[in-house]
N, C-alpha and C positions, 0 to 999 in steps of 0.2 A: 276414427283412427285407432288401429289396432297395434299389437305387438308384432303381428305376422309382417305389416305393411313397413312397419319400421326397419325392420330388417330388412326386407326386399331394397328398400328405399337403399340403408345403410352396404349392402351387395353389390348396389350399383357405384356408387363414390368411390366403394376399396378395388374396384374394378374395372371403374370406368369404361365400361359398356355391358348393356343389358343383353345382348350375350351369353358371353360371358359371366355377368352376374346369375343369369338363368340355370348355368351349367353347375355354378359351385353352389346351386340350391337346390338343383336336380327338379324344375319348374321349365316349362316351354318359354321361348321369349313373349309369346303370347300373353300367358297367361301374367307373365312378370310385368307387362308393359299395362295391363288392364289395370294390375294393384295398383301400381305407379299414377296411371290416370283418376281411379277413385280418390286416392291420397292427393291429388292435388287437387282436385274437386272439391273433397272435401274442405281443405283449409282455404280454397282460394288462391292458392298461392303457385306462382311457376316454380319447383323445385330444382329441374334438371333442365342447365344450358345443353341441347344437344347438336353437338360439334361433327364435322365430318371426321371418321376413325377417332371420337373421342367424344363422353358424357363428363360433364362437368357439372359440380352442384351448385346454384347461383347463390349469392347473398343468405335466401331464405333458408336454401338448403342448405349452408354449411353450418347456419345455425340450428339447424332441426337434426343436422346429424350428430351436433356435440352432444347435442340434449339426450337423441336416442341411444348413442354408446353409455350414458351413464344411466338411464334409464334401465338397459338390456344389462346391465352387469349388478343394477339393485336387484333385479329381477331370478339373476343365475345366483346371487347371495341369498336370497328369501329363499328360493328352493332348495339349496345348501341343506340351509339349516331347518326348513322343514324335512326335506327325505331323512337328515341325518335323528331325526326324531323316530321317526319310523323305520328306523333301522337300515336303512337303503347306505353303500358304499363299502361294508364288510367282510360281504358274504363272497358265493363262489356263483357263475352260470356260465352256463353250455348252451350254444347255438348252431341251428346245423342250419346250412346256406346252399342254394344252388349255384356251383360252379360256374354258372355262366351269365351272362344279362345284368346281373346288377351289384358286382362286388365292390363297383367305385362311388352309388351313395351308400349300403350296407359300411364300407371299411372308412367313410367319411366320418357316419350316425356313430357306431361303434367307436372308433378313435375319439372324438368328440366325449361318448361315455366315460371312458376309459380316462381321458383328460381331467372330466368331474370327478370321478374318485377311483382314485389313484388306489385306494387299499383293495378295490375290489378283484378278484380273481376271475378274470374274463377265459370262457373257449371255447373254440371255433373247431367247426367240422363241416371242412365240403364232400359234395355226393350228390347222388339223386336221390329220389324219396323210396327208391325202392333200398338203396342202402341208409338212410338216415330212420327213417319211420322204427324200425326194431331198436333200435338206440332209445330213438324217443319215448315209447312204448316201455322198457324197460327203465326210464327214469333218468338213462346218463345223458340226456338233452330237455331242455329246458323247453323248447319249442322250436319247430323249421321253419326261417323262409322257404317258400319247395314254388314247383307247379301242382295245383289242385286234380287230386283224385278222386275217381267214381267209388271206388273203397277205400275205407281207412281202418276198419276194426277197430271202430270206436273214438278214434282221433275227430277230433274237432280241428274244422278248415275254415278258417275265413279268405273268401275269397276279396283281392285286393285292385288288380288290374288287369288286363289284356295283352299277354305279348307277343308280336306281329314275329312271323319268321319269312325269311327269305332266301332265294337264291344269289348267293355271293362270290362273287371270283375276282382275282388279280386284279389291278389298272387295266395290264395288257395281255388279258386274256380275250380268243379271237370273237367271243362270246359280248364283250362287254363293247355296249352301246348300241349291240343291236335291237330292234322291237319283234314283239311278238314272237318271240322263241318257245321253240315246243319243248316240252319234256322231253320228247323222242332224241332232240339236236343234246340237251344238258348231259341224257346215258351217254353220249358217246364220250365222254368227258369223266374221271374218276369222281364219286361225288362220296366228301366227304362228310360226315356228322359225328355226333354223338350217339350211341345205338340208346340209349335211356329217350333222345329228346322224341324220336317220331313214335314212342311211344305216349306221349300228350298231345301230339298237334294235332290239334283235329282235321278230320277230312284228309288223312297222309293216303290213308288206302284206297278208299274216293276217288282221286285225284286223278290218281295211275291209271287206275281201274277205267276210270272215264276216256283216257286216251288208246288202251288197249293195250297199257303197260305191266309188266308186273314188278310191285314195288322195290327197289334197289333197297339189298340186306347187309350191302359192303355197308360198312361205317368205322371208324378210327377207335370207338372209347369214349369214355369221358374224359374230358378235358378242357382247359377254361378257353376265354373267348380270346386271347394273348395267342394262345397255342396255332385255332384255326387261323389268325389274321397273320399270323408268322407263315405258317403251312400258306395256305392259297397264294400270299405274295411272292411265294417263292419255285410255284409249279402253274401248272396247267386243271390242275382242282378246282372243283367247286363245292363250294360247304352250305349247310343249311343253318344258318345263324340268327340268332334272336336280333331285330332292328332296335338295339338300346345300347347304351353306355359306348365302350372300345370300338366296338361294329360299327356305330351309326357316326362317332368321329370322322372312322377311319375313309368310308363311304364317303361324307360331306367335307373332308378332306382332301379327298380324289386317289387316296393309297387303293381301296378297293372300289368294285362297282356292282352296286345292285343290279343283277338281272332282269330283264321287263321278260318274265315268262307268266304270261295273266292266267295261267290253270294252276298257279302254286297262291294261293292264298289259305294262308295256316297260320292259325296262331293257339297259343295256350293261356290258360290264367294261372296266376303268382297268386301267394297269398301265402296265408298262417298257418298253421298246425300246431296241436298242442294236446294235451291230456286233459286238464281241467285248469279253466285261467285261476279258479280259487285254489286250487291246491299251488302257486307259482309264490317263487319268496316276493318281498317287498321289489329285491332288484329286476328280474326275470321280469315282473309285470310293467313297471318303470319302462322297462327296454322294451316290452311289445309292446306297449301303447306307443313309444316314439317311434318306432319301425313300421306301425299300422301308419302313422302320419306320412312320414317318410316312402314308405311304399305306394299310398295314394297317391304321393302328388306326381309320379309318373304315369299314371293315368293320360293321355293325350289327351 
């Protein structure tokens, strides 16, 4: 029994359903239902009555979740007062984020920071990496979540996860629901993106190229994943959107619908950037070590 399982465990009771609990941990319900299964493995114990539209914690469980909220709060007290030892909670950092894909666990992790200490001077920069990296490089960012590049001038990347893009339109676009759509059918349709993103996904010129297309240069800008799901809901557009966070809601919601076009398979990898992790204050390191966590566990 670990601290990670405690919580998952204690995610599910404040939320009764795994889900749900999955989502405000930014974990697949897969992966949350496994912890869950080892944790009761291990103890022996059936923790969680599971009700139809409702998890409930039995007997066992409501005893193991008093025990773990005072557990997890001796735990956030000990780190308290160790960071504050090491100087962590005073200082000043700068973080530059990609605009799109994952600003709802990044502004979870961060608020969450920001909550533990309160004196510290937090800030935020979105962009692409072709706008953040000269920031970074000259020292006004601390380090980017970004998509990983073939250069960097010297910037260290750690590469973190995989992320899927796809073809996205309206509920009641004449497009959605059908199978096996060409790229040829998507041109005849405005297709919207960000002009920064197909310059990561791989295989974009490929793709075209294989159908005997030449690749579409119309694109909107940058702008976050709010923007395109407002946009397409409300035309006949189709955007090219990263399958995470607001997107992948909105899709398994039934607001928008994934397009079944099987020659668009694109994706990029997330990750870190940075200058040198030892040259980073007490706090900056603090924050990418929990952001490297954090950005892992969306990993599929």
């Amino acid at each position: 029994m670990d601290l990670k399982q405690l919580r998952h465990f204690c995610a599910i009771v404040d939320n009764g359903s795994f889900r749900k609990a999955a989502d405000s941990l930014h974990i697949t319900p897969p992966a949350l239902s496994l912890s869950i299964k080892r944790l009761e493995a291990e103890l022996g114990l059936n923790l969680l009555d599971r009700k139809p539209g409702r998890v409930l914690a039995t007997a066992f469980g409501r005893s193991l979740y008093a025990s773990a909220q005072r557990i997890d709060s001796e735990v956030q007290s000990a780190l308290a007062q160790l960071n504050a030892l090491r100087g962590i909670g005073s200082g000043r950092l700068a973080v530059g984020i990609i605009p799109y894909g994952i600003q709802a666990p990044m502004g979870k992790l961060i608020g969450s920071f920001c909550d533990r200490y309160p004196q510290l001077d937090v800030q935020i920069a979105l962009g692409s990496f072709s706008f953040l990296a000269p920031r970074l490089e000259a020292g006004e960012l601390d380090f980017l979540i970004t998509e990983i590049q073939d250069s960097t001038s010297g910037l260290q990347q750690e590469a973190l996860f995989r992320l899927r893009y796809a073809l996205v339109a309206g509920k009641g676009h004449p497009l959605a629901g059908k199978r096996n759509i060409s790229l040829g059918q998507v041109l005849d349709y405005r297709l919207a993106f960000a002009g920064t993103w197909r310059v990561v996904i791989d295989n974009w010129e490929e793709t075209f190229a294989a159908e005997g297309l030449a690749p579409p240069t119309s694109a909107i800008g940058e702008a976050t994943d709010e923007f395109f799901l407002d946009l397409i809901s409300n035309c006949d557009a189709i955007s090219v959107l990263p399958m995470i966070g607001s997107i992948r809601d909105a899709i398994d919601s039934g607001r928008l619908a994934e397009l079944h076009v099987p020659a668009a398979d694109w994706s990029s990898t997330v990750g870190l950037a940075y200058r040198d992790a030892e040259q980073l204050s007490p706090d900056a390191r603090l924050l990418l070590d929990e952001t490297r966590g954090a950005l892992a566990a969306l990993q599929p």
